[in-house]
GUKOL-631899 format. One record per residue: residue number from 1; residue in one letter; z, x, y of N, C-alpha, C in turn. Coordinates in steps of 0.2 Angstrom, whole numbers. Each point is the difference from the previous one (the first is absolute). Layout:
N
PT   vomar   martor    n.pz    n.px    n.py   ca.pz   ca.px   ca.py    c.pz    c.px    c.py
PT     NUM        A       Z       X       Y       Z       X       Y       Z       X       Y
...
//
This chain:
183
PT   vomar   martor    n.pz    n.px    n.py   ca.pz   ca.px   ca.py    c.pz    c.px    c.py
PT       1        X     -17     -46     106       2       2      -6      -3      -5      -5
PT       2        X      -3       2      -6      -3      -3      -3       8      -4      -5
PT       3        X      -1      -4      -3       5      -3      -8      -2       0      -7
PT       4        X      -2       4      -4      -3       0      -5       4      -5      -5
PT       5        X      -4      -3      -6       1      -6      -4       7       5      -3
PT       6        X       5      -8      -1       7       4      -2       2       5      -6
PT       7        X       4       3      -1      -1       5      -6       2      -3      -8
PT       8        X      -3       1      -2       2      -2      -7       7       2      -3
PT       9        X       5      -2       1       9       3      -1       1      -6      -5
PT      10        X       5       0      -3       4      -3      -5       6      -2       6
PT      11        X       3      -5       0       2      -4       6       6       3      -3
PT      12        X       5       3       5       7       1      -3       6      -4       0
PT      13        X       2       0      -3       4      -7      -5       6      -1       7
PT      14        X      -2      -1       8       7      -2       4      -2      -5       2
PT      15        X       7      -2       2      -1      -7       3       0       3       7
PT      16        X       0      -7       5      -2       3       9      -6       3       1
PT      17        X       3       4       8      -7       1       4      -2       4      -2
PT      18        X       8       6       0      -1       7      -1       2       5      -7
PT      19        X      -7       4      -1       2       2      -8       3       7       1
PT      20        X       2       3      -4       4       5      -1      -1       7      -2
PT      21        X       3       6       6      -4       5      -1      -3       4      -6
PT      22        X       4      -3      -7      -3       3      -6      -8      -3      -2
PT      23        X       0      -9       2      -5      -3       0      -7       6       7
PT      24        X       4       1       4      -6       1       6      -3       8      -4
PT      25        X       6       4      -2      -3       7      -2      -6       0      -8
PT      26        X       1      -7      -2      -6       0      -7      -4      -3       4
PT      27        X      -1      -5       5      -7      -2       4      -4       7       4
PT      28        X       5       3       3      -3       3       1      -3       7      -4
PT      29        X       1       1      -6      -2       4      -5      -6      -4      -3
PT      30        X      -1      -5       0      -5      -4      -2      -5       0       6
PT      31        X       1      -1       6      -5       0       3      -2       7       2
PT      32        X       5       4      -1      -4       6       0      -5       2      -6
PT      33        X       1      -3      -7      -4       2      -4      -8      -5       1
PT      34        X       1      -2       2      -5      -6       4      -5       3       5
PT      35        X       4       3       6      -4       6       5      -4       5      -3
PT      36        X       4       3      -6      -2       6      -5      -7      -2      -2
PT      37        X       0      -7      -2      -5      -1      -6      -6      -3       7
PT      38        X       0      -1       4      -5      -2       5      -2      -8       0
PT      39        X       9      -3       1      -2      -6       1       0      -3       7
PT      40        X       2       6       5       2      -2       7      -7       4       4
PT      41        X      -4       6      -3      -4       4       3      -4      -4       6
PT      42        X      -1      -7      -2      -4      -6       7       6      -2       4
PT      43        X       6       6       1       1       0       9       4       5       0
PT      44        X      -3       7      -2       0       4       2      -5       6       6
PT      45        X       2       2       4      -6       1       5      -8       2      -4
PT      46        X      -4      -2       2      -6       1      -4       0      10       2
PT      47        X       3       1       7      -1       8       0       6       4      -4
PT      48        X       4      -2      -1       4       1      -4       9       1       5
PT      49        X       6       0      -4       5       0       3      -1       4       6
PT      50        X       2      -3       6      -1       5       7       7       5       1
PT      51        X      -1       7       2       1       6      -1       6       1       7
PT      52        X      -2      -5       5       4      -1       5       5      -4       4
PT      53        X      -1      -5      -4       5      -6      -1       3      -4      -6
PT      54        X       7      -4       0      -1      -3      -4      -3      -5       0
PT      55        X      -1      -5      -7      -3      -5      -2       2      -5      -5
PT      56        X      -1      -4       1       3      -6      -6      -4      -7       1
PT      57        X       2      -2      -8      -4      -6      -1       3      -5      -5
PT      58        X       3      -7       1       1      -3      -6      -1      -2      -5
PT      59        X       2       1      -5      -5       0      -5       2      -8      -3
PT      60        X       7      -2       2       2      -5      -3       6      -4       5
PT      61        X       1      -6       1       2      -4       5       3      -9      -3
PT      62        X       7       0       1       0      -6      -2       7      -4       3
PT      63        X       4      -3      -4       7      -1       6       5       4      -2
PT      64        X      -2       3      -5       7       4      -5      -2       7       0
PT      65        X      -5       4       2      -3       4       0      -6       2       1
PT      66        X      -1       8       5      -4       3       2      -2       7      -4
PT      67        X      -6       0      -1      -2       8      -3      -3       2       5
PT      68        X      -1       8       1      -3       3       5      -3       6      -3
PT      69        X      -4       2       2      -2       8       0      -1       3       6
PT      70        X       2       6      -1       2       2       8      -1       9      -1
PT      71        X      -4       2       4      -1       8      -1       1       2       8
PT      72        X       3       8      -2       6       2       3      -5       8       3
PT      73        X       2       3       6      -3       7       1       3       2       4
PT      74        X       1       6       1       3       5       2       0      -1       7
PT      75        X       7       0       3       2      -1       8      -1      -9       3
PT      76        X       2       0      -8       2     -12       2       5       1       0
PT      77        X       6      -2       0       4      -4      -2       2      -6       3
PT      78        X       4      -4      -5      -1      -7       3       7      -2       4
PT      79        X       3       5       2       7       0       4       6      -4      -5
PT      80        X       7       2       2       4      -1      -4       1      -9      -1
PT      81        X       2      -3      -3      -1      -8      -3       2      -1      -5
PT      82        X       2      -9       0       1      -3      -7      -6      -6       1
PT      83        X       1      -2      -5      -6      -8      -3       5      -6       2
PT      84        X       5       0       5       3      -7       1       3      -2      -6
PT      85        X      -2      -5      -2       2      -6      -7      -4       0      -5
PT      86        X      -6       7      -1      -3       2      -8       5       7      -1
PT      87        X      -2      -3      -7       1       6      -5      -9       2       0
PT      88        X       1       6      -3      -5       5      -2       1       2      -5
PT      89        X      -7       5      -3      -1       5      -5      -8       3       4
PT      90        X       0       6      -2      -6       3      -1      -2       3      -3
PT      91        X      -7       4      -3      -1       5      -6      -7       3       4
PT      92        X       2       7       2      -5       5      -1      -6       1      -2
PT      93        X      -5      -1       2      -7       0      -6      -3       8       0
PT      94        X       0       2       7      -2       7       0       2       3       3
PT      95        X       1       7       2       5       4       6       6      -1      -1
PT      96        X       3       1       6       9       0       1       0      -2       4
PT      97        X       9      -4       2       2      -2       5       7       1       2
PT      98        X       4       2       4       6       2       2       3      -9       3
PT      99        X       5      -2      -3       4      -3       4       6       3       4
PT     100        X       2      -2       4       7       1       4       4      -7      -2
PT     101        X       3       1       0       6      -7      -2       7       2       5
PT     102        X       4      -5       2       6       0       2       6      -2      -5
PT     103        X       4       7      -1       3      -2      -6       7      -2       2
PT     104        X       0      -1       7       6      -1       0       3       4       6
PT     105        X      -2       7       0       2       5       2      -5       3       4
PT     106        X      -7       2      -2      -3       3       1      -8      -3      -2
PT     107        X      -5       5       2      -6      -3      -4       1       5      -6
PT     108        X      -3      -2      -6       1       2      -6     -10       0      -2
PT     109        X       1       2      -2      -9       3      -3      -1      -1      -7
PT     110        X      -5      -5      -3      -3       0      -5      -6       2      -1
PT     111        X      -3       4      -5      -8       1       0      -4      -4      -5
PT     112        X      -4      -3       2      -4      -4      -7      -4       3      -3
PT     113        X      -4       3      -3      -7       2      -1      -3      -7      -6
PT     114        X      -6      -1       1      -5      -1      -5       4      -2      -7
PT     115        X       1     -10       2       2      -1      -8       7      -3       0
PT     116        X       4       4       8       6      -2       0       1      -8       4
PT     117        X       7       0      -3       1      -6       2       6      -2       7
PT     118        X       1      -4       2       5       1       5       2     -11       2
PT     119        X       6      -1      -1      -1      -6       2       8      -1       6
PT     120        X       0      -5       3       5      -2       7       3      -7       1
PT     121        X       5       1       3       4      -6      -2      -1      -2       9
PT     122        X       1      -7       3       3      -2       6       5       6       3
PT     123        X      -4       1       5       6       5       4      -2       9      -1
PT     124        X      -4       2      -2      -1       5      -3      -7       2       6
PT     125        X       4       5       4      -6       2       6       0       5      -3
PT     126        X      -7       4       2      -2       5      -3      -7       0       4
PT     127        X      -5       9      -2      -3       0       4      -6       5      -5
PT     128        X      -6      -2      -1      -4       1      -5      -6       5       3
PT     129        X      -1       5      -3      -4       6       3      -3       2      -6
PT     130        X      -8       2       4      -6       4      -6       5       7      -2
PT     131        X      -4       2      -7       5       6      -1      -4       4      -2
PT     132        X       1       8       0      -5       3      -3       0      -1      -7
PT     133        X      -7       1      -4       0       0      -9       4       7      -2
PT     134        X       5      -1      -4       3       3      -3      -7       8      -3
PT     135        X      -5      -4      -5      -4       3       1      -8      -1       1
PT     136        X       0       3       7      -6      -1       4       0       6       3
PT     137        X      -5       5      -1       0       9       6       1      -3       6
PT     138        X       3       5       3       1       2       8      -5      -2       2
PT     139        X      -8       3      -2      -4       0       7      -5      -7      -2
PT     140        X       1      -2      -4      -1      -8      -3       0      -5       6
PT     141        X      -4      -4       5       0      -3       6       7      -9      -6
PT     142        X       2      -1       7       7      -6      -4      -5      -7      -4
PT     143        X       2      -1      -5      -3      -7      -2       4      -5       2
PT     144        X       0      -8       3       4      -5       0       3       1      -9
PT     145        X       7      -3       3       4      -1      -6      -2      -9       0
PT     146        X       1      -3      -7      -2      -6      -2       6      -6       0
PT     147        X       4      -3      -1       5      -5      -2      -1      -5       0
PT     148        X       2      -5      -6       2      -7       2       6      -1       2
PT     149        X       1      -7       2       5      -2       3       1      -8      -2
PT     150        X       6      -2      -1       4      -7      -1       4      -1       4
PT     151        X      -1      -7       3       6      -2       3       0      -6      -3
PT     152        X       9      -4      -1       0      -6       0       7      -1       3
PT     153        X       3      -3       5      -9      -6       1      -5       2       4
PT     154        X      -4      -1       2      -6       4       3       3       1       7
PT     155        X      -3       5       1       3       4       7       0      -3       5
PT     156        X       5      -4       4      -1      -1       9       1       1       4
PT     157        X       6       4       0       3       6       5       3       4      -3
PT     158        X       0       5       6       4       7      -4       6       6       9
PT     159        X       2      -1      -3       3       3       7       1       8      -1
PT     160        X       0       3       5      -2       7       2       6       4       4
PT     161        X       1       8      -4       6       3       1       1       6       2
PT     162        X       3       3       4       3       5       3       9       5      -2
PT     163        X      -4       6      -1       9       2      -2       1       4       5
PT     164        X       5      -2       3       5       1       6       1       6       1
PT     165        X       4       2       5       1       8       1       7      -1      -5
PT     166        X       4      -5      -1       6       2      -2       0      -4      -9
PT     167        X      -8       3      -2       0      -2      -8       1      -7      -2
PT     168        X      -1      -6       4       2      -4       0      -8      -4      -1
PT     169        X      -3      -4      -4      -5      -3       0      -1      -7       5
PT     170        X      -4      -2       3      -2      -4       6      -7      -4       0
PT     171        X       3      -6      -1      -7      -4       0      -4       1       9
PT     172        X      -5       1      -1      -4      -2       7      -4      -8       1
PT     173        X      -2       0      -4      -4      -7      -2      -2      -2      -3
PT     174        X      -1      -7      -3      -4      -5      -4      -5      -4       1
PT     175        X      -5       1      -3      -7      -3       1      -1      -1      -6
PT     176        X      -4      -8       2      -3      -3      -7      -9       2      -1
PT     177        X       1       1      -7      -7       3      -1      -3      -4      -6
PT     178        X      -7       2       0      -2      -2      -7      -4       5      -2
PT     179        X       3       7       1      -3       8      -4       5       2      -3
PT     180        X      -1       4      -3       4       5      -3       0       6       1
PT     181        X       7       3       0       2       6       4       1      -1       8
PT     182        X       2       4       4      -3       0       5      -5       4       0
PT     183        X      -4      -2       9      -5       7       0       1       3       4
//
């Protein structure tokens, strides 16, 4: 994974390690105007987003904070999870993407399309899937969906989950990582 030079942000005015989901959903609205404009194209596949798997690359790394860009395709997903000890935001750059959340009760469904925002708190498992474009024709082959991602503090483990037969949500395990999502 490449690290490209850090992003040009306005430092947001918190004290400590960890900044705050409002602060994470403007970085990352900012880094996606950044993507847009072709500041990260030098670590993007030179053949272009692969149509098979997902992909990601950091765009930004530090001790209080991770940017990612991470494109998403039909029949990934990254299994049900939380981010440990980050907070998160994402933004949509192109496509859709379906989250699953545990609301408590059940898995709950958000759609994002292109532009949306979405941000999480400590404790928030959820499960992020490519989506069809609201609109893109039927016989139109799937584009990868595009997203950034924040995490702070930067992501080091995430533990991974299962809903019971008796509706009941169940941690299976914890692993430390230094990617984003699972894969």
């Amino acid at each position: 994974m490449a690290i490209a030079e850090p992003i040009a942000l306005r430092r947001p005015t918190v004290g400590g390690r960890t900044l705050r989901r409002p602060d994470l959903l403007q970085i990352t609205d900012l880094a996606a105007e950044e993507v847009l404009r072709g500041r990260y194209d030098h670590l993007l596949p030179a053949t272009g987003l692969p149509d098979d798997e997902r992909w990601f690359a950091r765009i930004h790394g530090d001790d209080r904070l991770d940017i990612w860009l991470i494109s998403w395709v039909p029949g990934h997903a990254t299994e049900l999870h939380d981010h440990g000890e980050s907070l998160g935001a994402l933004t949509v750059l192109s496509g859709a993407l379906d989250e699953f959340h545990w609301d408590g009760d059940r898995l709950a469904r958000r759609r994002l399309d292109a532009g949306d925002q979405a941000a999480f708190s400590r404790g928030w498992v959820h499960d992020v899937v490519w989506a069809p474009s609201s609109n893109s024709a039927a016989a139109e082959p799937a584009a990868p969906t595009l997203s950034v991602h924040a995490y702070s503090p930067p992501l080091f483990e995430m533990s991974y989950y299962d809903v019971a037969p008796d509706n009941t949500l169940r941690r299976q395990r914890t692993e430390l990582t230094e990617h984003p999502e699972a894969s």
